[in-house]
C-alpha positions as CSV (number, residue, x, y, z in Angstrom):
1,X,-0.1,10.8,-5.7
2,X,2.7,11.8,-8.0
3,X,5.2,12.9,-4.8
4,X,3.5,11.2,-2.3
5,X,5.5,8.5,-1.1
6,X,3.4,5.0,-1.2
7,X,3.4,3.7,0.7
8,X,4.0,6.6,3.1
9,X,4.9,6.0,6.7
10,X,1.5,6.5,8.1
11,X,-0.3,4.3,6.1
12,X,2.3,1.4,6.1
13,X,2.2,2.1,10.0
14,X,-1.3,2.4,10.6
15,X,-2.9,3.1,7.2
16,X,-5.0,5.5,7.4
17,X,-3.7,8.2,5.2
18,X,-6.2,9.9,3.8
19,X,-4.5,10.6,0.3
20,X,-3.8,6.9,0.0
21,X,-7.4,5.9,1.2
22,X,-8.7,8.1,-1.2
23,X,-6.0,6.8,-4.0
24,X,-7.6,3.2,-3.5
25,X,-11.7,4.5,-3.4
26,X,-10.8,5.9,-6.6
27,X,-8.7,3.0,-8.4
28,X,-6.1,6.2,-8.9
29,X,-3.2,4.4,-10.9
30,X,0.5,5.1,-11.9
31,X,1.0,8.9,-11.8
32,X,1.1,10.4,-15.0
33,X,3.8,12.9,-14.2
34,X,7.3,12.6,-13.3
35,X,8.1,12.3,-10.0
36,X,9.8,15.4,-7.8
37,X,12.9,15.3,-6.0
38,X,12.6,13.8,-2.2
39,X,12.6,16.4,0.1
40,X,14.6,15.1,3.8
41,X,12.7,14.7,6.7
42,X,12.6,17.7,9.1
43,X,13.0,16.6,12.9
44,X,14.7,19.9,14.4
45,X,12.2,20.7,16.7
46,X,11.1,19.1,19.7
47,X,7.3,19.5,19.0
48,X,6.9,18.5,15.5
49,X,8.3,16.6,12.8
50,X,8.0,16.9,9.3
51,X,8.1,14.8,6.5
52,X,8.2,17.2,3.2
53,X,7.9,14.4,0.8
54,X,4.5,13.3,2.4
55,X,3.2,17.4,2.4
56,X,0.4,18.0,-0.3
57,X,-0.2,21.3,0.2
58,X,-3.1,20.6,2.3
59,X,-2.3,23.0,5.4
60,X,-3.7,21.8,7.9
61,X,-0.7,21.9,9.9
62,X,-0.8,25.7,9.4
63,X,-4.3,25.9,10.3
64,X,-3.5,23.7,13.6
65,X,-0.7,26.1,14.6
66,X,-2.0,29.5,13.5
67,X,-5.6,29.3,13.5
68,X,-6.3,26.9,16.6
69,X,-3.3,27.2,18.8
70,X,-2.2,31.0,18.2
71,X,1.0,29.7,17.9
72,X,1.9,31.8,14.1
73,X,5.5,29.5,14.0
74,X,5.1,27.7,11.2
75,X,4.5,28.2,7.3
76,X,4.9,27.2,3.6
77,X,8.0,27.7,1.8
78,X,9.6,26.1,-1.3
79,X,6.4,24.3,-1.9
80,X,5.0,23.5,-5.4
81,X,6.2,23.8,-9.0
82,X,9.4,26.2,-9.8
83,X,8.6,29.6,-10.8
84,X,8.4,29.8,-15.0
85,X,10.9,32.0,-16.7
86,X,8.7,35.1,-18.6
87,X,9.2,34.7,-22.1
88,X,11.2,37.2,-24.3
């Protein structure tokens, strides 16, 4: 819940998120952890839009294109925690 936006559009709008839903069952409080930089939303294509700040890595939206429409256009990139530096 740290980078997830709360409320986030679809729960305010609808509320059903699941990661919010799931928040509440489990009396999930302030994050420990400080939050990431917001990510803009993503509306350049006609047939999707995409709200980086609300992604948690989930994939679905991979599965949906790649595995049950064929479609192979989309993908992860930039997601989760920088890279460490090797140590000397």
């Amino acid at each position: 819940m740290t980078d997830h936006p709360s409320p986030c559009a679809k729960h305010r709008d609808f509320g059903d998120c699941e990661l919010e839903l799931m928040a509440e069952r489990f009396d999930v409080g302030s994050p420990r952890f400080a939050k990431a930089p917001a990510r803009a939303r993503d509306d350049s294509s006609v047939v999707i839009a995409v709200d980086h700040s609300a992604c948690i890595l989930c994939d679905r939206c991979m599965r949906g294109c790649n595995d049950i429409k064929n479609n192979q256009v989309i993908g992860r990139m930039g997601k989760g925690s920088p890279p460490r530096s090797p140590s000397t």
